[in-house]
C-alpha positions in Angstrom: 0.0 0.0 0.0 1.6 3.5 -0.6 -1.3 5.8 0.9 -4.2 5.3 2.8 -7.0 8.3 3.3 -9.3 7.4 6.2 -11.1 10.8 5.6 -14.6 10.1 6.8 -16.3 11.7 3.8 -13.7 11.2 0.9 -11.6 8.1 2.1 -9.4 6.6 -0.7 -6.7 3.7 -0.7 -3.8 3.6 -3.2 -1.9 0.5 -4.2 1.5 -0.2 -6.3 3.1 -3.7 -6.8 6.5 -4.1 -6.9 6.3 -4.5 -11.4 4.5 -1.2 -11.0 0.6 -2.1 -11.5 -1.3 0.5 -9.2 -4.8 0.4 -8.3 -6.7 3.1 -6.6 -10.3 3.3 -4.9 -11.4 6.2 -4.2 -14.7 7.6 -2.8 -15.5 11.7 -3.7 -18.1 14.0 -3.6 -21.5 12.7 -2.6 -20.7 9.0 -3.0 -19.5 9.1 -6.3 -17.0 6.0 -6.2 -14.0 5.7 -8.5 -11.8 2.7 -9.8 -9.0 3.1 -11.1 -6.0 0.6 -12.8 -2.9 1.4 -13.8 -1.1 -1.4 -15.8 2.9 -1.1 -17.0 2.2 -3.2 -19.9 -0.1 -1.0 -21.6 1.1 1.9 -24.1 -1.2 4.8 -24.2 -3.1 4.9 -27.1 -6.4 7.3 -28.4 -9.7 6.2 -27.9 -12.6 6.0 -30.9 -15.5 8.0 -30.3 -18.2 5.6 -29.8 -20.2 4.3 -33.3 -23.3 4.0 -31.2 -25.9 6.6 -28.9 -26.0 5.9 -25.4 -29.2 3.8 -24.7 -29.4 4.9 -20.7 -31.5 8.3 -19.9 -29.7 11.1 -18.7 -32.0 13.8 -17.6 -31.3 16.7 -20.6 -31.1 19.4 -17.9 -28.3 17.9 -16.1 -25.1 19.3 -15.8 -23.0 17.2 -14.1 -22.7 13.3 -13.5 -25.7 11.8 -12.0 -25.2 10.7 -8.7 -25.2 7.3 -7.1 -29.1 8.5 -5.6 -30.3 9.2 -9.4 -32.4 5.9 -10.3 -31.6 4.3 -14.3 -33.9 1.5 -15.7 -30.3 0.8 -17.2 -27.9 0.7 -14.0 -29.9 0.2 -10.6 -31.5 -2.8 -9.9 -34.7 -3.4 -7.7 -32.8 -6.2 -5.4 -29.6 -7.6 -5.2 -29.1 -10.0 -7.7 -32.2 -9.0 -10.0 -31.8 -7.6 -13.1 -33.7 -4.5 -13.3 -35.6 -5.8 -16.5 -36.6 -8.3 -13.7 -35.8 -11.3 -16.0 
């Protein structure tokens, strides 16, 4: 582990092997939760615009990221383990 942040409302943990993968998870504003990898195998490289429209609703008036309390038929489910189709 190289860092630890035991903040009570952003806390975060930060790892780094010794062939230099890191991982992060990190917890910000208002429960917004982030993952992150880092990999020493991988060369940067640019990133195709998507060929396809995003099929999950984002309210048109929003400005910023949803957050985790915004319900989407797409991402929340009604129970643990149920899809939220509930098939």
């Amino acid at each position: 582990m190289t860092a630890i942040n035991s903040h009570f409302d952003a806390p975060a943990i930060f790892v780094k092997t010794q062939e230099g993968f890191q991982v992060s998870l990190t917890v910000a504003d208002k429960g917004q939760v982030h993952f992150d990898v880092d990999s020493p195998c991988v060369r940067r490289s640019e990133v195709a615009d998507s060929t396809s429209r995003a099929t999950a609703f984002l309210d048109p008036e929003a400005r910023l990221i949803p957050r985790p309390n915004i319900h989407s038929d797409f991402w929340s489910a009604g129970a643990p383990g149920v899809a939220a189709t509930g098939s």
